[in-house]
C-alpha positions in Angstrom: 68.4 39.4 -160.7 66.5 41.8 -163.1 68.5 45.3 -163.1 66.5 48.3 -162.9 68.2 51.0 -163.1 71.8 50.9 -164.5 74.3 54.4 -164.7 77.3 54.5 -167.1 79.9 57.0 -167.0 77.9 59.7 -165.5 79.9 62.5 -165.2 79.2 66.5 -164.1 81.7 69.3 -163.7 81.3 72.7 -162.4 83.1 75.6 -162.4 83.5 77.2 -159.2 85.1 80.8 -157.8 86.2 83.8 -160.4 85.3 87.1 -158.8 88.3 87.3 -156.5 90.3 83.9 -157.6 90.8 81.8 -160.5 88.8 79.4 -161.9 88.6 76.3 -159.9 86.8 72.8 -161.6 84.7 70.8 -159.2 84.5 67.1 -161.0 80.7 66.6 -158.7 80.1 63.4 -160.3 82.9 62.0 -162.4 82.7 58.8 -164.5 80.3 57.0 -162.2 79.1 53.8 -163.3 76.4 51.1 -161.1 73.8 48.7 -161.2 70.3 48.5 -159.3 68.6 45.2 -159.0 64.8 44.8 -158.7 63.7 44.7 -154.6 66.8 45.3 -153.7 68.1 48.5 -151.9 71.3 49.8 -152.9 73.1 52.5 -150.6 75.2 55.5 -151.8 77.4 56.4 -149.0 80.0 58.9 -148.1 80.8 62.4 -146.6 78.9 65.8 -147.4 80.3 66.7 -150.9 81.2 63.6 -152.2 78.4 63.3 -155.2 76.1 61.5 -153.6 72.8 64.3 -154.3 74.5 65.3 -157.3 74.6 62.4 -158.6 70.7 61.3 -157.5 69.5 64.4 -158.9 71.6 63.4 -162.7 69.6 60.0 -162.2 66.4 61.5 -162.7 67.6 64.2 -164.9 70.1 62.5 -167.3 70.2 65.5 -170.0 71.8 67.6 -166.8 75.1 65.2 -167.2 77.7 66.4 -169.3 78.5 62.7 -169.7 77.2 59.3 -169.5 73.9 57.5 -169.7 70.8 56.1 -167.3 69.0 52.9 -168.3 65.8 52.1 -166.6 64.4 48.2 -167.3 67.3 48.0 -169.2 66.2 51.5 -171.9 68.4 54.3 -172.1 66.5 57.4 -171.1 66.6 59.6 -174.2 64.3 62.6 -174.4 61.5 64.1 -172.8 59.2 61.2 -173.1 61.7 58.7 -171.6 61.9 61.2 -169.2 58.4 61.7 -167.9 58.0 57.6 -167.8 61.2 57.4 -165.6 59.8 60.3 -163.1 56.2 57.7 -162.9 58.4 54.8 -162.2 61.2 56.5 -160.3 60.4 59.1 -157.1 62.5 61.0 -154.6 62.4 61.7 -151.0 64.3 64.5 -150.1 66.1 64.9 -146.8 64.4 67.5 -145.0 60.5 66.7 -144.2 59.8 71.1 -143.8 61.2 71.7 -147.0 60.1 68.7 -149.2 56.1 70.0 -148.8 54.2 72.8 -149.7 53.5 75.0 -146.2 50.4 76.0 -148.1 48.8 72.9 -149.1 46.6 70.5 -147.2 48.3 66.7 -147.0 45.7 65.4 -149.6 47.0 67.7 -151.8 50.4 67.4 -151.7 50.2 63.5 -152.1 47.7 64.1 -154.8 49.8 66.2 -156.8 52.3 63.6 -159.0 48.9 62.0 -159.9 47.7 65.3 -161.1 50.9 65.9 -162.8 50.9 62.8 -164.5 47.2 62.6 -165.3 46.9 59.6 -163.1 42.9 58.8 -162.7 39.8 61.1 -162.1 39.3 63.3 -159.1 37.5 59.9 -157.1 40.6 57.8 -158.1 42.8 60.3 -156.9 41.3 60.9 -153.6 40.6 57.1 -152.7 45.1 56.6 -154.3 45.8 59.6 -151.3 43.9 57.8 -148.6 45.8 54.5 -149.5 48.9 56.0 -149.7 48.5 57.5 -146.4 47.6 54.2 -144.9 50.7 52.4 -146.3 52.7 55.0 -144.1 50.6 54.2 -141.1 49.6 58.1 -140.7 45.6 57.8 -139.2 43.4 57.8 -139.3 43.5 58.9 -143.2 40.9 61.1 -143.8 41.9 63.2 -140.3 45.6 63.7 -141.8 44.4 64.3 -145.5 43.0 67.6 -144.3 45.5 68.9 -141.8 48.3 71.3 -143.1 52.0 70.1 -142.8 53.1 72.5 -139.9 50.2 70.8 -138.0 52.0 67.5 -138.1 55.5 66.5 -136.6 58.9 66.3 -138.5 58.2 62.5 -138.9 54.3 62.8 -139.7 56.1 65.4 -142.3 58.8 63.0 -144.0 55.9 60.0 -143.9 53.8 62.4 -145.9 56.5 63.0 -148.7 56.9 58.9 -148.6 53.6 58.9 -149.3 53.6 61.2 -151.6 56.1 59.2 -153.4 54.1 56.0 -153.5 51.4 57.6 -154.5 52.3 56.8 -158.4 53.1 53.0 -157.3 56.7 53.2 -158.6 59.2 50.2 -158.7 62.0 52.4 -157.3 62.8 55.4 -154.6 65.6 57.2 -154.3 65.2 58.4 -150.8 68.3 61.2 -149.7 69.1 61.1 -146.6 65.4 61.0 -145.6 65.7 60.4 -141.9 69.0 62.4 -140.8 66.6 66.0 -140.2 64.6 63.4 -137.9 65.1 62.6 -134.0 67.2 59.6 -133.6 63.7 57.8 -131.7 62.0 57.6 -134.6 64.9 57.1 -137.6 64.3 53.6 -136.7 60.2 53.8 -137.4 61.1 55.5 -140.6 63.9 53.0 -141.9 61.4 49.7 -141.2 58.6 51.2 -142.3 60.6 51.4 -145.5 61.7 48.2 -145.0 58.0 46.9 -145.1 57.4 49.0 -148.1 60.1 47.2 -149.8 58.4 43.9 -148.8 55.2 44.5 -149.1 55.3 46.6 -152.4 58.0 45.2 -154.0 59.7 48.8 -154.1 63.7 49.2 -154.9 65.4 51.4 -152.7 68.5 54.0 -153.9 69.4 54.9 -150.5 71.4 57.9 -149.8 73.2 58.4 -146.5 76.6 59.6 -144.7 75.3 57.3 -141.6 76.8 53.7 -142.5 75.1 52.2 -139.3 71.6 52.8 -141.2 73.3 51.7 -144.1 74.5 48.3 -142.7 71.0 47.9 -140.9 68.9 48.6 -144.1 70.8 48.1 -146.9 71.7 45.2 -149.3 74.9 46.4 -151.4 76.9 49.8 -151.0 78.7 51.8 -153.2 81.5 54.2 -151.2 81.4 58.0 -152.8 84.7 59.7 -152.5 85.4 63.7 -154.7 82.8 62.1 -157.1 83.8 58.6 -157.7 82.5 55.2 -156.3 86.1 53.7 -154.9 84.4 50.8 -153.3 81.4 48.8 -154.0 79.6 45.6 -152.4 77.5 43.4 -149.8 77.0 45.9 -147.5 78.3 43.4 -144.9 81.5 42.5 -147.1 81.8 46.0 -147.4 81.4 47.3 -143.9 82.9 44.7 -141.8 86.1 44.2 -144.1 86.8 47.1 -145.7 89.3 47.0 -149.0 89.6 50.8 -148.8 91.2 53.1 -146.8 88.4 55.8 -147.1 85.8 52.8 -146.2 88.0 52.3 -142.8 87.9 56.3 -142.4 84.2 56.7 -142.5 83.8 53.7 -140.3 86.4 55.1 -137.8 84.0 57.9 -137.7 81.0 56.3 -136.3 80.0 57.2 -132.7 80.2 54.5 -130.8 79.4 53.9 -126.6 82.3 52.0 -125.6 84.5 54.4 -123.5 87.6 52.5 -125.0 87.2 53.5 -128.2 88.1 56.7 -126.9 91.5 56.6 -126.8 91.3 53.8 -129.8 94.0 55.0 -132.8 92.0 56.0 -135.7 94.8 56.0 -138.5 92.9 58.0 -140.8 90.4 60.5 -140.5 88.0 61.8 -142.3 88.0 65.5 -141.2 92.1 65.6 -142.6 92.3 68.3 -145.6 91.0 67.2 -148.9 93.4 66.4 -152.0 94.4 69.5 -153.6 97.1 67.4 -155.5 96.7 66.6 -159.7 95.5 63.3 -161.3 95.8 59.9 -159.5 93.8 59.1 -156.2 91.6 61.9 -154.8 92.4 59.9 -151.6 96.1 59.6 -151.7 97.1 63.2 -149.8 94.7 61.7 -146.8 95.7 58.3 -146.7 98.7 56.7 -144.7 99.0 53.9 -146.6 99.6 55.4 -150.1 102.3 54.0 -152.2 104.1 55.6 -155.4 101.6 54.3 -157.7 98.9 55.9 -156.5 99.7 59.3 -158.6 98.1 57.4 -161.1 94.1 56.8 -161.0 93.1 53.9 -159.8 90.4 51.8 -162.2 87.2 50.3 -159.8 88.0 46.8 -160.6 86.7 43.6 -159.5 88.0 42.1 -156.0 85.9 39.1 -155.9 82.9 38.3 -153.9 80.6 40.7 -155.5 82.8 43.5 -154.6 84.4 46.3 -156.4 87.4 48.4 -155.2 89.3 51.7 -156.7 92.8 51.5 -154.7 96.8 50.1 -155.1 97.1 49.7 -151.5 94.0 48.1 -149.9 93.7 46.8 -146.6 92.8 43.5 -147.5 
């Protein structure tokens, strides 16, 4: 498979209290390194505050990283005109469709706007690349939408306008964050295979952000597990998912909601919601997890564990 986009040792720490406590470093994204094949989409998974934005956002901003380098087609991104090829090839869609777009613009403009940025075409180009756009995310009929205002469409017209947006500069990948959890659970399945048909269709790569592993599993191809700013498991999302090597994997599946009444009363070793590691060097995970050993006070390396996955941990489940 041709890699796309390739991270090594990305790494960004902040500092965080001071006015009425000391000093506390927050390791956001710490020594993060993956691999992004061509047509493939590759999931980023884990809780609120794990890295997973963070470290999206360092993607297509690598100067912001106190550490580490981003390759796109196999080229390290190194100054600004790297950087402005990257942001052609490479677009976001954020998580929430009200935010994501200009209140104050009409829809043509807002998914005109990277190709003004970029100097993409002459005003006719432009306008024929928004009606296009607009079509590949089934919003019609074109013209109509072009020349509404976002608050005149729904939250899912909204988000389909910012993937349009997006595809507007015809890039080979998205890094979409998150981009149906603001919506209503009828229509995160619309929005996921209509993606899906993108992908197909357009050849597009997919960095898929997400807390929810059940959209993970249904649209996703590999995974990599975020946990305090490290990836402690990677794989085939159904490897992954189904037979998971670490106990933070099992935690986050525990969480999912599921319908059978049985579950409730299921044991769920480890949870999720337990207090976070306050403890110094080795496994972030180890003050949470039942099954940690002595020799996880030291930091566990992400190492290969065969079949195309990759896990951080002394005691695994499997």
């Amino acid at each position: 498979m041709d890699e796309i986009l390739r991270a090594e040792g990305i790494s960004r720490i902040f500092e965080d209290g001071g006015l009425l406590g000391p000093k506390r470093i927050v390791r956001a994204v710490d020594d993060v390194s993956f691999s992004v094949y061509k047509g493939e989409v590759f999931v980023l998974a884990g809780e609120s505050g794990s890295g997973k934005s963070t470290l999206a956002n360092l993607i297509l901003n690598p100067a912001e990283a106190d550490s580490g380098k981003v390759f796109f087609g196999g080229r390290a991104v190194d100054g600004a005109s790297d950087l402005k090829k990257v942001r052609m090839s490479c677009q976001m869609v954020h998580q929430d469709p009200y935010d994501s777009v200009n209140p104050g613009m009409k829809v043509a403009d807002i998914v005109a706007e990277p190709l003004e940025i970029h100097g993409e075409g002459d005003k006719s180009y432009r306008k024929k690349r928004v009606l296009e756009a607009l079509s590949e995310v089934r919003l019609e009929p074109p013209a109509e939408i072009a020349a509404k205002h976002p608050h005149m469409l729904s939250g899912g017209q909204r988000q389909r306008v910012a993937l349009a947006r997006a595809l507007a500069l015809k890039p080979g990948i998205i890094i979409a964050d998150e981009p149906v959890s603001m919506l209503d659970v009828s229509i995160r399945a619309e929005m996921l295979e209509l993606m899906s048909g993108l992908r197909k269709s357009h050849g597009i790569t997919f960095l898929y952000i997400t807390h929810d592993l059940a959209t993970a599993r249904h649209f996703g191809d590999r995974i990599a597990v975020m946990y305090s700013g490290k990836i402690v498991e990677e794989g085939p999302v159904d490897t992954v998912l189904l037979r998971p090597a670490h106990p933070y994997t099992q935690a986050l599946i525990d969480a999912i909601s599921e319908p059978d009444p049985g579950n409730l009363h299921r044991e769920k070793i480890i949870r999720i919601n337990d207090p976070p590691n306050d403890l110094r060097g080795g496994c972030s995970f180890r003050s949470r997890c039942p099954y940690a050993i002595d020799r996880c006070a030291e930091e566990p390396e992400l190492e290969d564990a065969g079949g195309g996955r990759r896990v951080a941990c002394f005691a695994r489940l499997e």
